[in-house]
N, C-alpha and C positions, 0 to 999 in steps of 0.2 A: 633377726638381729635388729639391733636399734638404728634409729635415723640419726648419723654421726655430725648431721646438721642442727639437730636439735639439742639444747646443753640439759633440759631436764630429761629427756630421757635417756642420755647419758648417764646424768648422775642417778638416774631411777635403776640403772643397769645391776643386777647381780653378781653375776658368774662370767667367768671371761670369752665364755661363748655367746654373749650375749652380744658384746663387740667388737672380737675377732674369731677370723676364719679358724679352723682345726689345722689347717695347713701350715707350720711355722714360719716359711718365708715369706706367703703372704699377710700373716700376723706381724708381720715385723717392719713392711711397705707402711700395712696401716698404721702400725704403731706413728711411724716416721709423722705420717701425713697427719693425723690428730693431734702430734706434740706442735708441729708447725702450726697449725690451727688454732690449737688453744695456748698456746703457750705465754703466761702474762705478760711477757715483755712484749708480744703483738698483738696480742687482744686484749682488749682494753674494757670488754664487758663485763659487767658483776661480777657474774658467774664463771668467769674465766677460770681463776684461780682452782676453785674448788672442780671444775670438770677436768685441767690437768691433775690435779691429785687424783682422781680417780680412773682419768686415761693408763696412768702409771699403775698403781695398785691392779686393776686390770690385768696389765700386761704383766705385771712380775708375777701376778697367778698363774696368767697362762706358760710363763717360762715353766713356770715347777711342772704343769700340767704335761709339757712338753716331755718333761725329765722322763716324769714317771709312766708315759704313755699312755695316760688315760685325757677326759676333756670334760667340762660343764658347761651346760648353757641352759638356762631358766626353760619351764616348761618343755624342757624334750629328754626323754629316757631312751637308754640305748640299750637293749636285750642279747646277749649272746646265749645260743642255744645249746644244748650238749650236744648236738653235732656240730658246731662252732660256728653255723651261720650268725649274722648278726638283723635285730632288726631293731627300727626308730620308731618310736612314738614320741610323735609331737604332741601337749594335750593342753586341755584349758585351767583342769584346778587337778590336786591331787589330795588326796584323802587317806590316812592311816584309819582301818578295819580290825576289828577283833584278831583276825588269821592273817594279816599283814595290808597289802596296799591297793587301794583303785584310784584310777587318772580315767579323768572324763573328758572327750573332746568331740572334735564335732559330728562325726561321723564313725564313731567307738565309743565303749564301755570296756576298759581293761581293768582285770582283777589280777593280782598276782598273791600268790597264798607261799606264808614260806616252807621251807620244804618238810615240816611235820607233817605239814597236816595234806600229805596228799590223798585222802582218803576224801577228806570233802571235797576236792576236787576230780575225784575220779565220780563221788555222788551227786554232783551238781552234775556235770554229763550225762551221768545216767540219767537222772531224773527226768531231766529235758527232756532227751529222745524218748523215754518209753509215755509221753501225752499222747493220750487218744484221743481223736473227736467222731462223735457220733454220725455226722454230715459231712457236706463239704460246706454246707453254711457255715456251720460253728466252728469250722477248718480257718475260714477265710475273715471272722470276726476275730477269734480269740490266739490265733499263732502270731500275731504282730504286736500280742501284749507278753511274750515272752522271748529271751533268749535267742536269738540264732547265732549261733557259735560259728564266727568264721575262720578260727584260729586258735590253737590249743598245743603249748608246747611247755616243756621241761627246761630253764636255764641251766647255765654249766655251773652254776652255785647251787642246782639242786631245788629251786625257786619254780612255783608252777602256775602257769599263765594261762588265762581263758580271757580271750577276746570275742567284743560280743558287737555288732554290726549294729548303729545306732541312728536317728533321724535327727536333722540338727534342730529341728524343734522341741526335742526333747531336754528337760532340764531335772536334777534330782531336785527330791519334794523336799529334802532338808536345805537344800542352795534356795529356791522357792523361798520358803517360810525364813531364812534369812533376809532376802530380798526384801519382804514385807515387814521385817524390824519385828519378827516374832506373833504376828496376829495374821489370817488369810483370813477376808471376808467370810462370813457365814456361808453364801449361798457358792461361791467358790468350793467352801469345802464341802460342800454338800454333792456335789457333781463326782468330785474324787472321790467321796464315799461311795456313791451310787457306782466307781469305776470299780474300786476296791469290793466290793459286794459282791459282781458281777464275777470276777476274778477266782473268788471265794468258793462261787456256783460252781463254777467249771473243776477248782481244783478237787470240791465234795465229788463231783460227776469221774473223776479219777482215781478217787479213794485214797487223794494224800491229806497230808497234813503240811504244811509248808515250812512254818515254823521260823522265816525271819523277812517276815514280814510289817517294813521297817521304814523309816524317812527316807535314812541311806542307801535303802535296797530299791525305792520304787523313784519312777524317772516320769516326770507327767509333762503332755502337751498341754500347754495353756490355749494355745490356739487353736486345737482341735481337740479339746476338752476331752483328751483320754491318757492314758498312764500305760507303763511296763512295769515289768515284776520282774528286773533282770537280775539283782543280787540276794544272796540267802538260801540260793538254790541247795548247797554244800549242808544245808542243816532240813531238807524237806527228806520226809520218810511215807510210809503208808501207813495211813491210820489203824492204830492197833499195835503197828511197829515199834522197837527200842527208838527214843527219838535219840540222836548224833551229837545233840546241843543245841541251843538258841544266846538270840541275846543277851544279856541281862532285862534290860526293860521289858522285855519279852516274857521271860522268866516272870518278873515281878506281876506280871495279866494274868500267869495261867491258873487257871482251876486247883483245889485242892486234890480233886481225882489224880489230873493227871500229873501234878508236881509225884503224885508219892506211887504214882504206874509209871511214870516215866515213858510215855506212848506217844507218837501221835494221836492227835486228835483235831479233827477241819475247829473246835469250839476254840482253840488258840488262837488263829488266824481272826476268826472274828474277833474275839476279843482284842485282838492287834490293831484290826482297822477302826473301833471304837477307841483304842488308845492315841492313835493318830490322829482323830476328830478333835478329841478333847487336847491336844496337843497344838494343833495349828489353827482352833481356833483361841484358845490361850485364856477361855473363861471370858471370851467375848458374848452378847445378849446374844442368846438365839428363842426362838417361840417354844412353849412348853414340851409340845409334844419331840421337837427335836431333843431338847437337851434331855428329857427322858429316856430316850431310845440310848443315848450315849453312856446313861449311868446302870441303865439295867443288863445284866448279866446277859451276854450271849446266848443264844437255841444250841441245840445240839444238832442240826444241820443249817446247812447253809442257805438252804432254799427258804427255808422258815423266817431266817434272821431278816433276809433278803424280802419278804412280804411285810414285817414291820417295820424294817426301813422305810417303803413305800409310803405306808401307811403313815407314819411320822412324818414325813415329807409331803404329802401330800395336805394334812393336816396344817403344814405348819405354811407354806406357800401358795397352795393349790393348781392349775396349771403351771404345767414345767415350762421356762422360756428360757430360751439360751442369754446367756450373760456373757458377752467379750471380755475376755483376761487378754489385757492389751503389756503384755509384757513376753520378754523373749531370750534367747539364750545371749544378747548382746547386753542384756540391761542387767539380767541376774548374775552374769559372770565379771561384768564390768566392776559393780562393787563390791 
């Protein structure tokens, strides 16, 4: 709730949850206590006027809301389940998705898919679970760049919910490349690729094809210069497989084989995180052999693509040095 001391964010206030309780009697103390407060004939501030018009407004929402037994309040969603539990998610931004909605916050990733399409969400499940890793090294590198589903339920609208266990230094790379007004430094992006590559390895070493492999699907650490790959899951098949669907821009990458086989194939995905390159750096200079690498057509594995990457990079910088991205989930979400 807002600080009822302060008149701009009063008047910044939304929904009538934002400054009053769900409780009606005690909505109605406050009501009392903010008309006294601001009310022009005793406060004599600017701003007086206009934060009682909106004390009011407020409150005459929250009466209807009262009516009708339901409530709002900015940034927090209320889930009832088909067995009628209820649960809250507070979040920081929300997002409409091809299959419906994701709310990002600090310590989650909620996807909610509507109720068509519960097939992608019974595949996104699946998919997860059945990663193999060869070691427990490559158990203990690469399972924290994916998914851990700590909650997965059905609403009583029929609405299907997969929540995913999140680090608050993680930020989506579409919220990112906003941050930056449409441009991320070259050698910034150069590190996400190298994350996204790696990523690519692992999923050829599984024998999928991922297939939405996307701004809005990947969540990068600026400060510890790595990435997840938590949404898109609902559209990953095994190569070779009938692919389920992708995104469009996704779509618009893929190969002409596999547009007209309609398969997976890991040559997607690469060509995705090539799309993403040339994307977030927005036709910014980069040295030749980079911007080469970004125009020429994908390998047909992963491991391959993943050696001229190097190579391009190495070309184009030559030793690797860590670069601080001095930004964080307070600055990217702030504006």
């Amino acid at each position: 709730m807002v600080d009822i001391n302060n008149p701009q964010e009063i008047l910044a206030a939304v929904k009538c949850g934002d400054l009053y309780s769900k409780d009606p009697l005690k909505a109605k103390q406050e009501y009392r206590l903010l008309v006294q407060k601001y009310h022009p004939d005793r406060n004599k501030e600017t701003m007086a006027e206009d934060v009682f018009l909106k004390i009011r407004d407020l409150y005459a929402q929250a009466e209807v809301m009262f009516a009708s037994g339901q409530w709002e309040e900015s940034n927090v969603s209320e889930f009832k389940t088909k067995e009628g539990k209820h649960k809250r998610l507070t979040f920081i931004k929300e997002f409409p998705f091809e299959l419906g909605m994701q709310y990002v916050a600090s310590s989650v990733v909620v996807f909610v898919l509507e109720a068509e399409h519960k097939r992608y969400f019974d595949n996104a499940f699946k998919r997860v679970g059945s990663l193999t890793y060869e070691n427990k090294a490559m158990e203990d590198e690469f399972k924290r760049y994916f998914p851990e589903f700590i909650d997965k339920f059905e609403t009583a609208e029929g609405k299907w919910v997969l929540v995913i266990k999140k680090t608050k230094d993680l930020v989506r790379l579409q919220d990112l490349l906003n941050y930056y007004q449409g441009t991320i430094e070259p050698r910034h992006v150069a590190w996400i690729l190298s994350r996204l590559g790696s990523i690519c390895c692992f999923l050829d070493f599984n024998g999928l094809a991922h297939n939405g492999i996307s701004l809005e699907n990947c969540f990068v650490s600026p400060e510890n210069h790595s990435i997840a790959l938590f949404g898109g899951w609902w559209y990953c098949v095994g190569q070779g497989e009938k692919m389920l669907g992708t995104q469009k821009e996704i779509y618009d990458v893929m190969g002409p084989l596999t547009k007209t086989n309609k398969t997976g194939s890991i040559t997607t995905d690469l060509e995705s995180i090539k799309l993403i390159g040339r994307v977030l750096l927005n036709k910014a200079q980069v040295p030749d052999s980079y911007q080469a690498w970004l125009e020429r057509g994908a390998a047909d594995s992963a491991r391959k693509e993943f050696l001229r990457w190097n190579t391009a990079l190495r070309n184009s910088y030559g030793v690797r040095k860590f670069i601080r991205m001095e930004v964080g989930e307070r600055e990217v979400y702030s504006r």
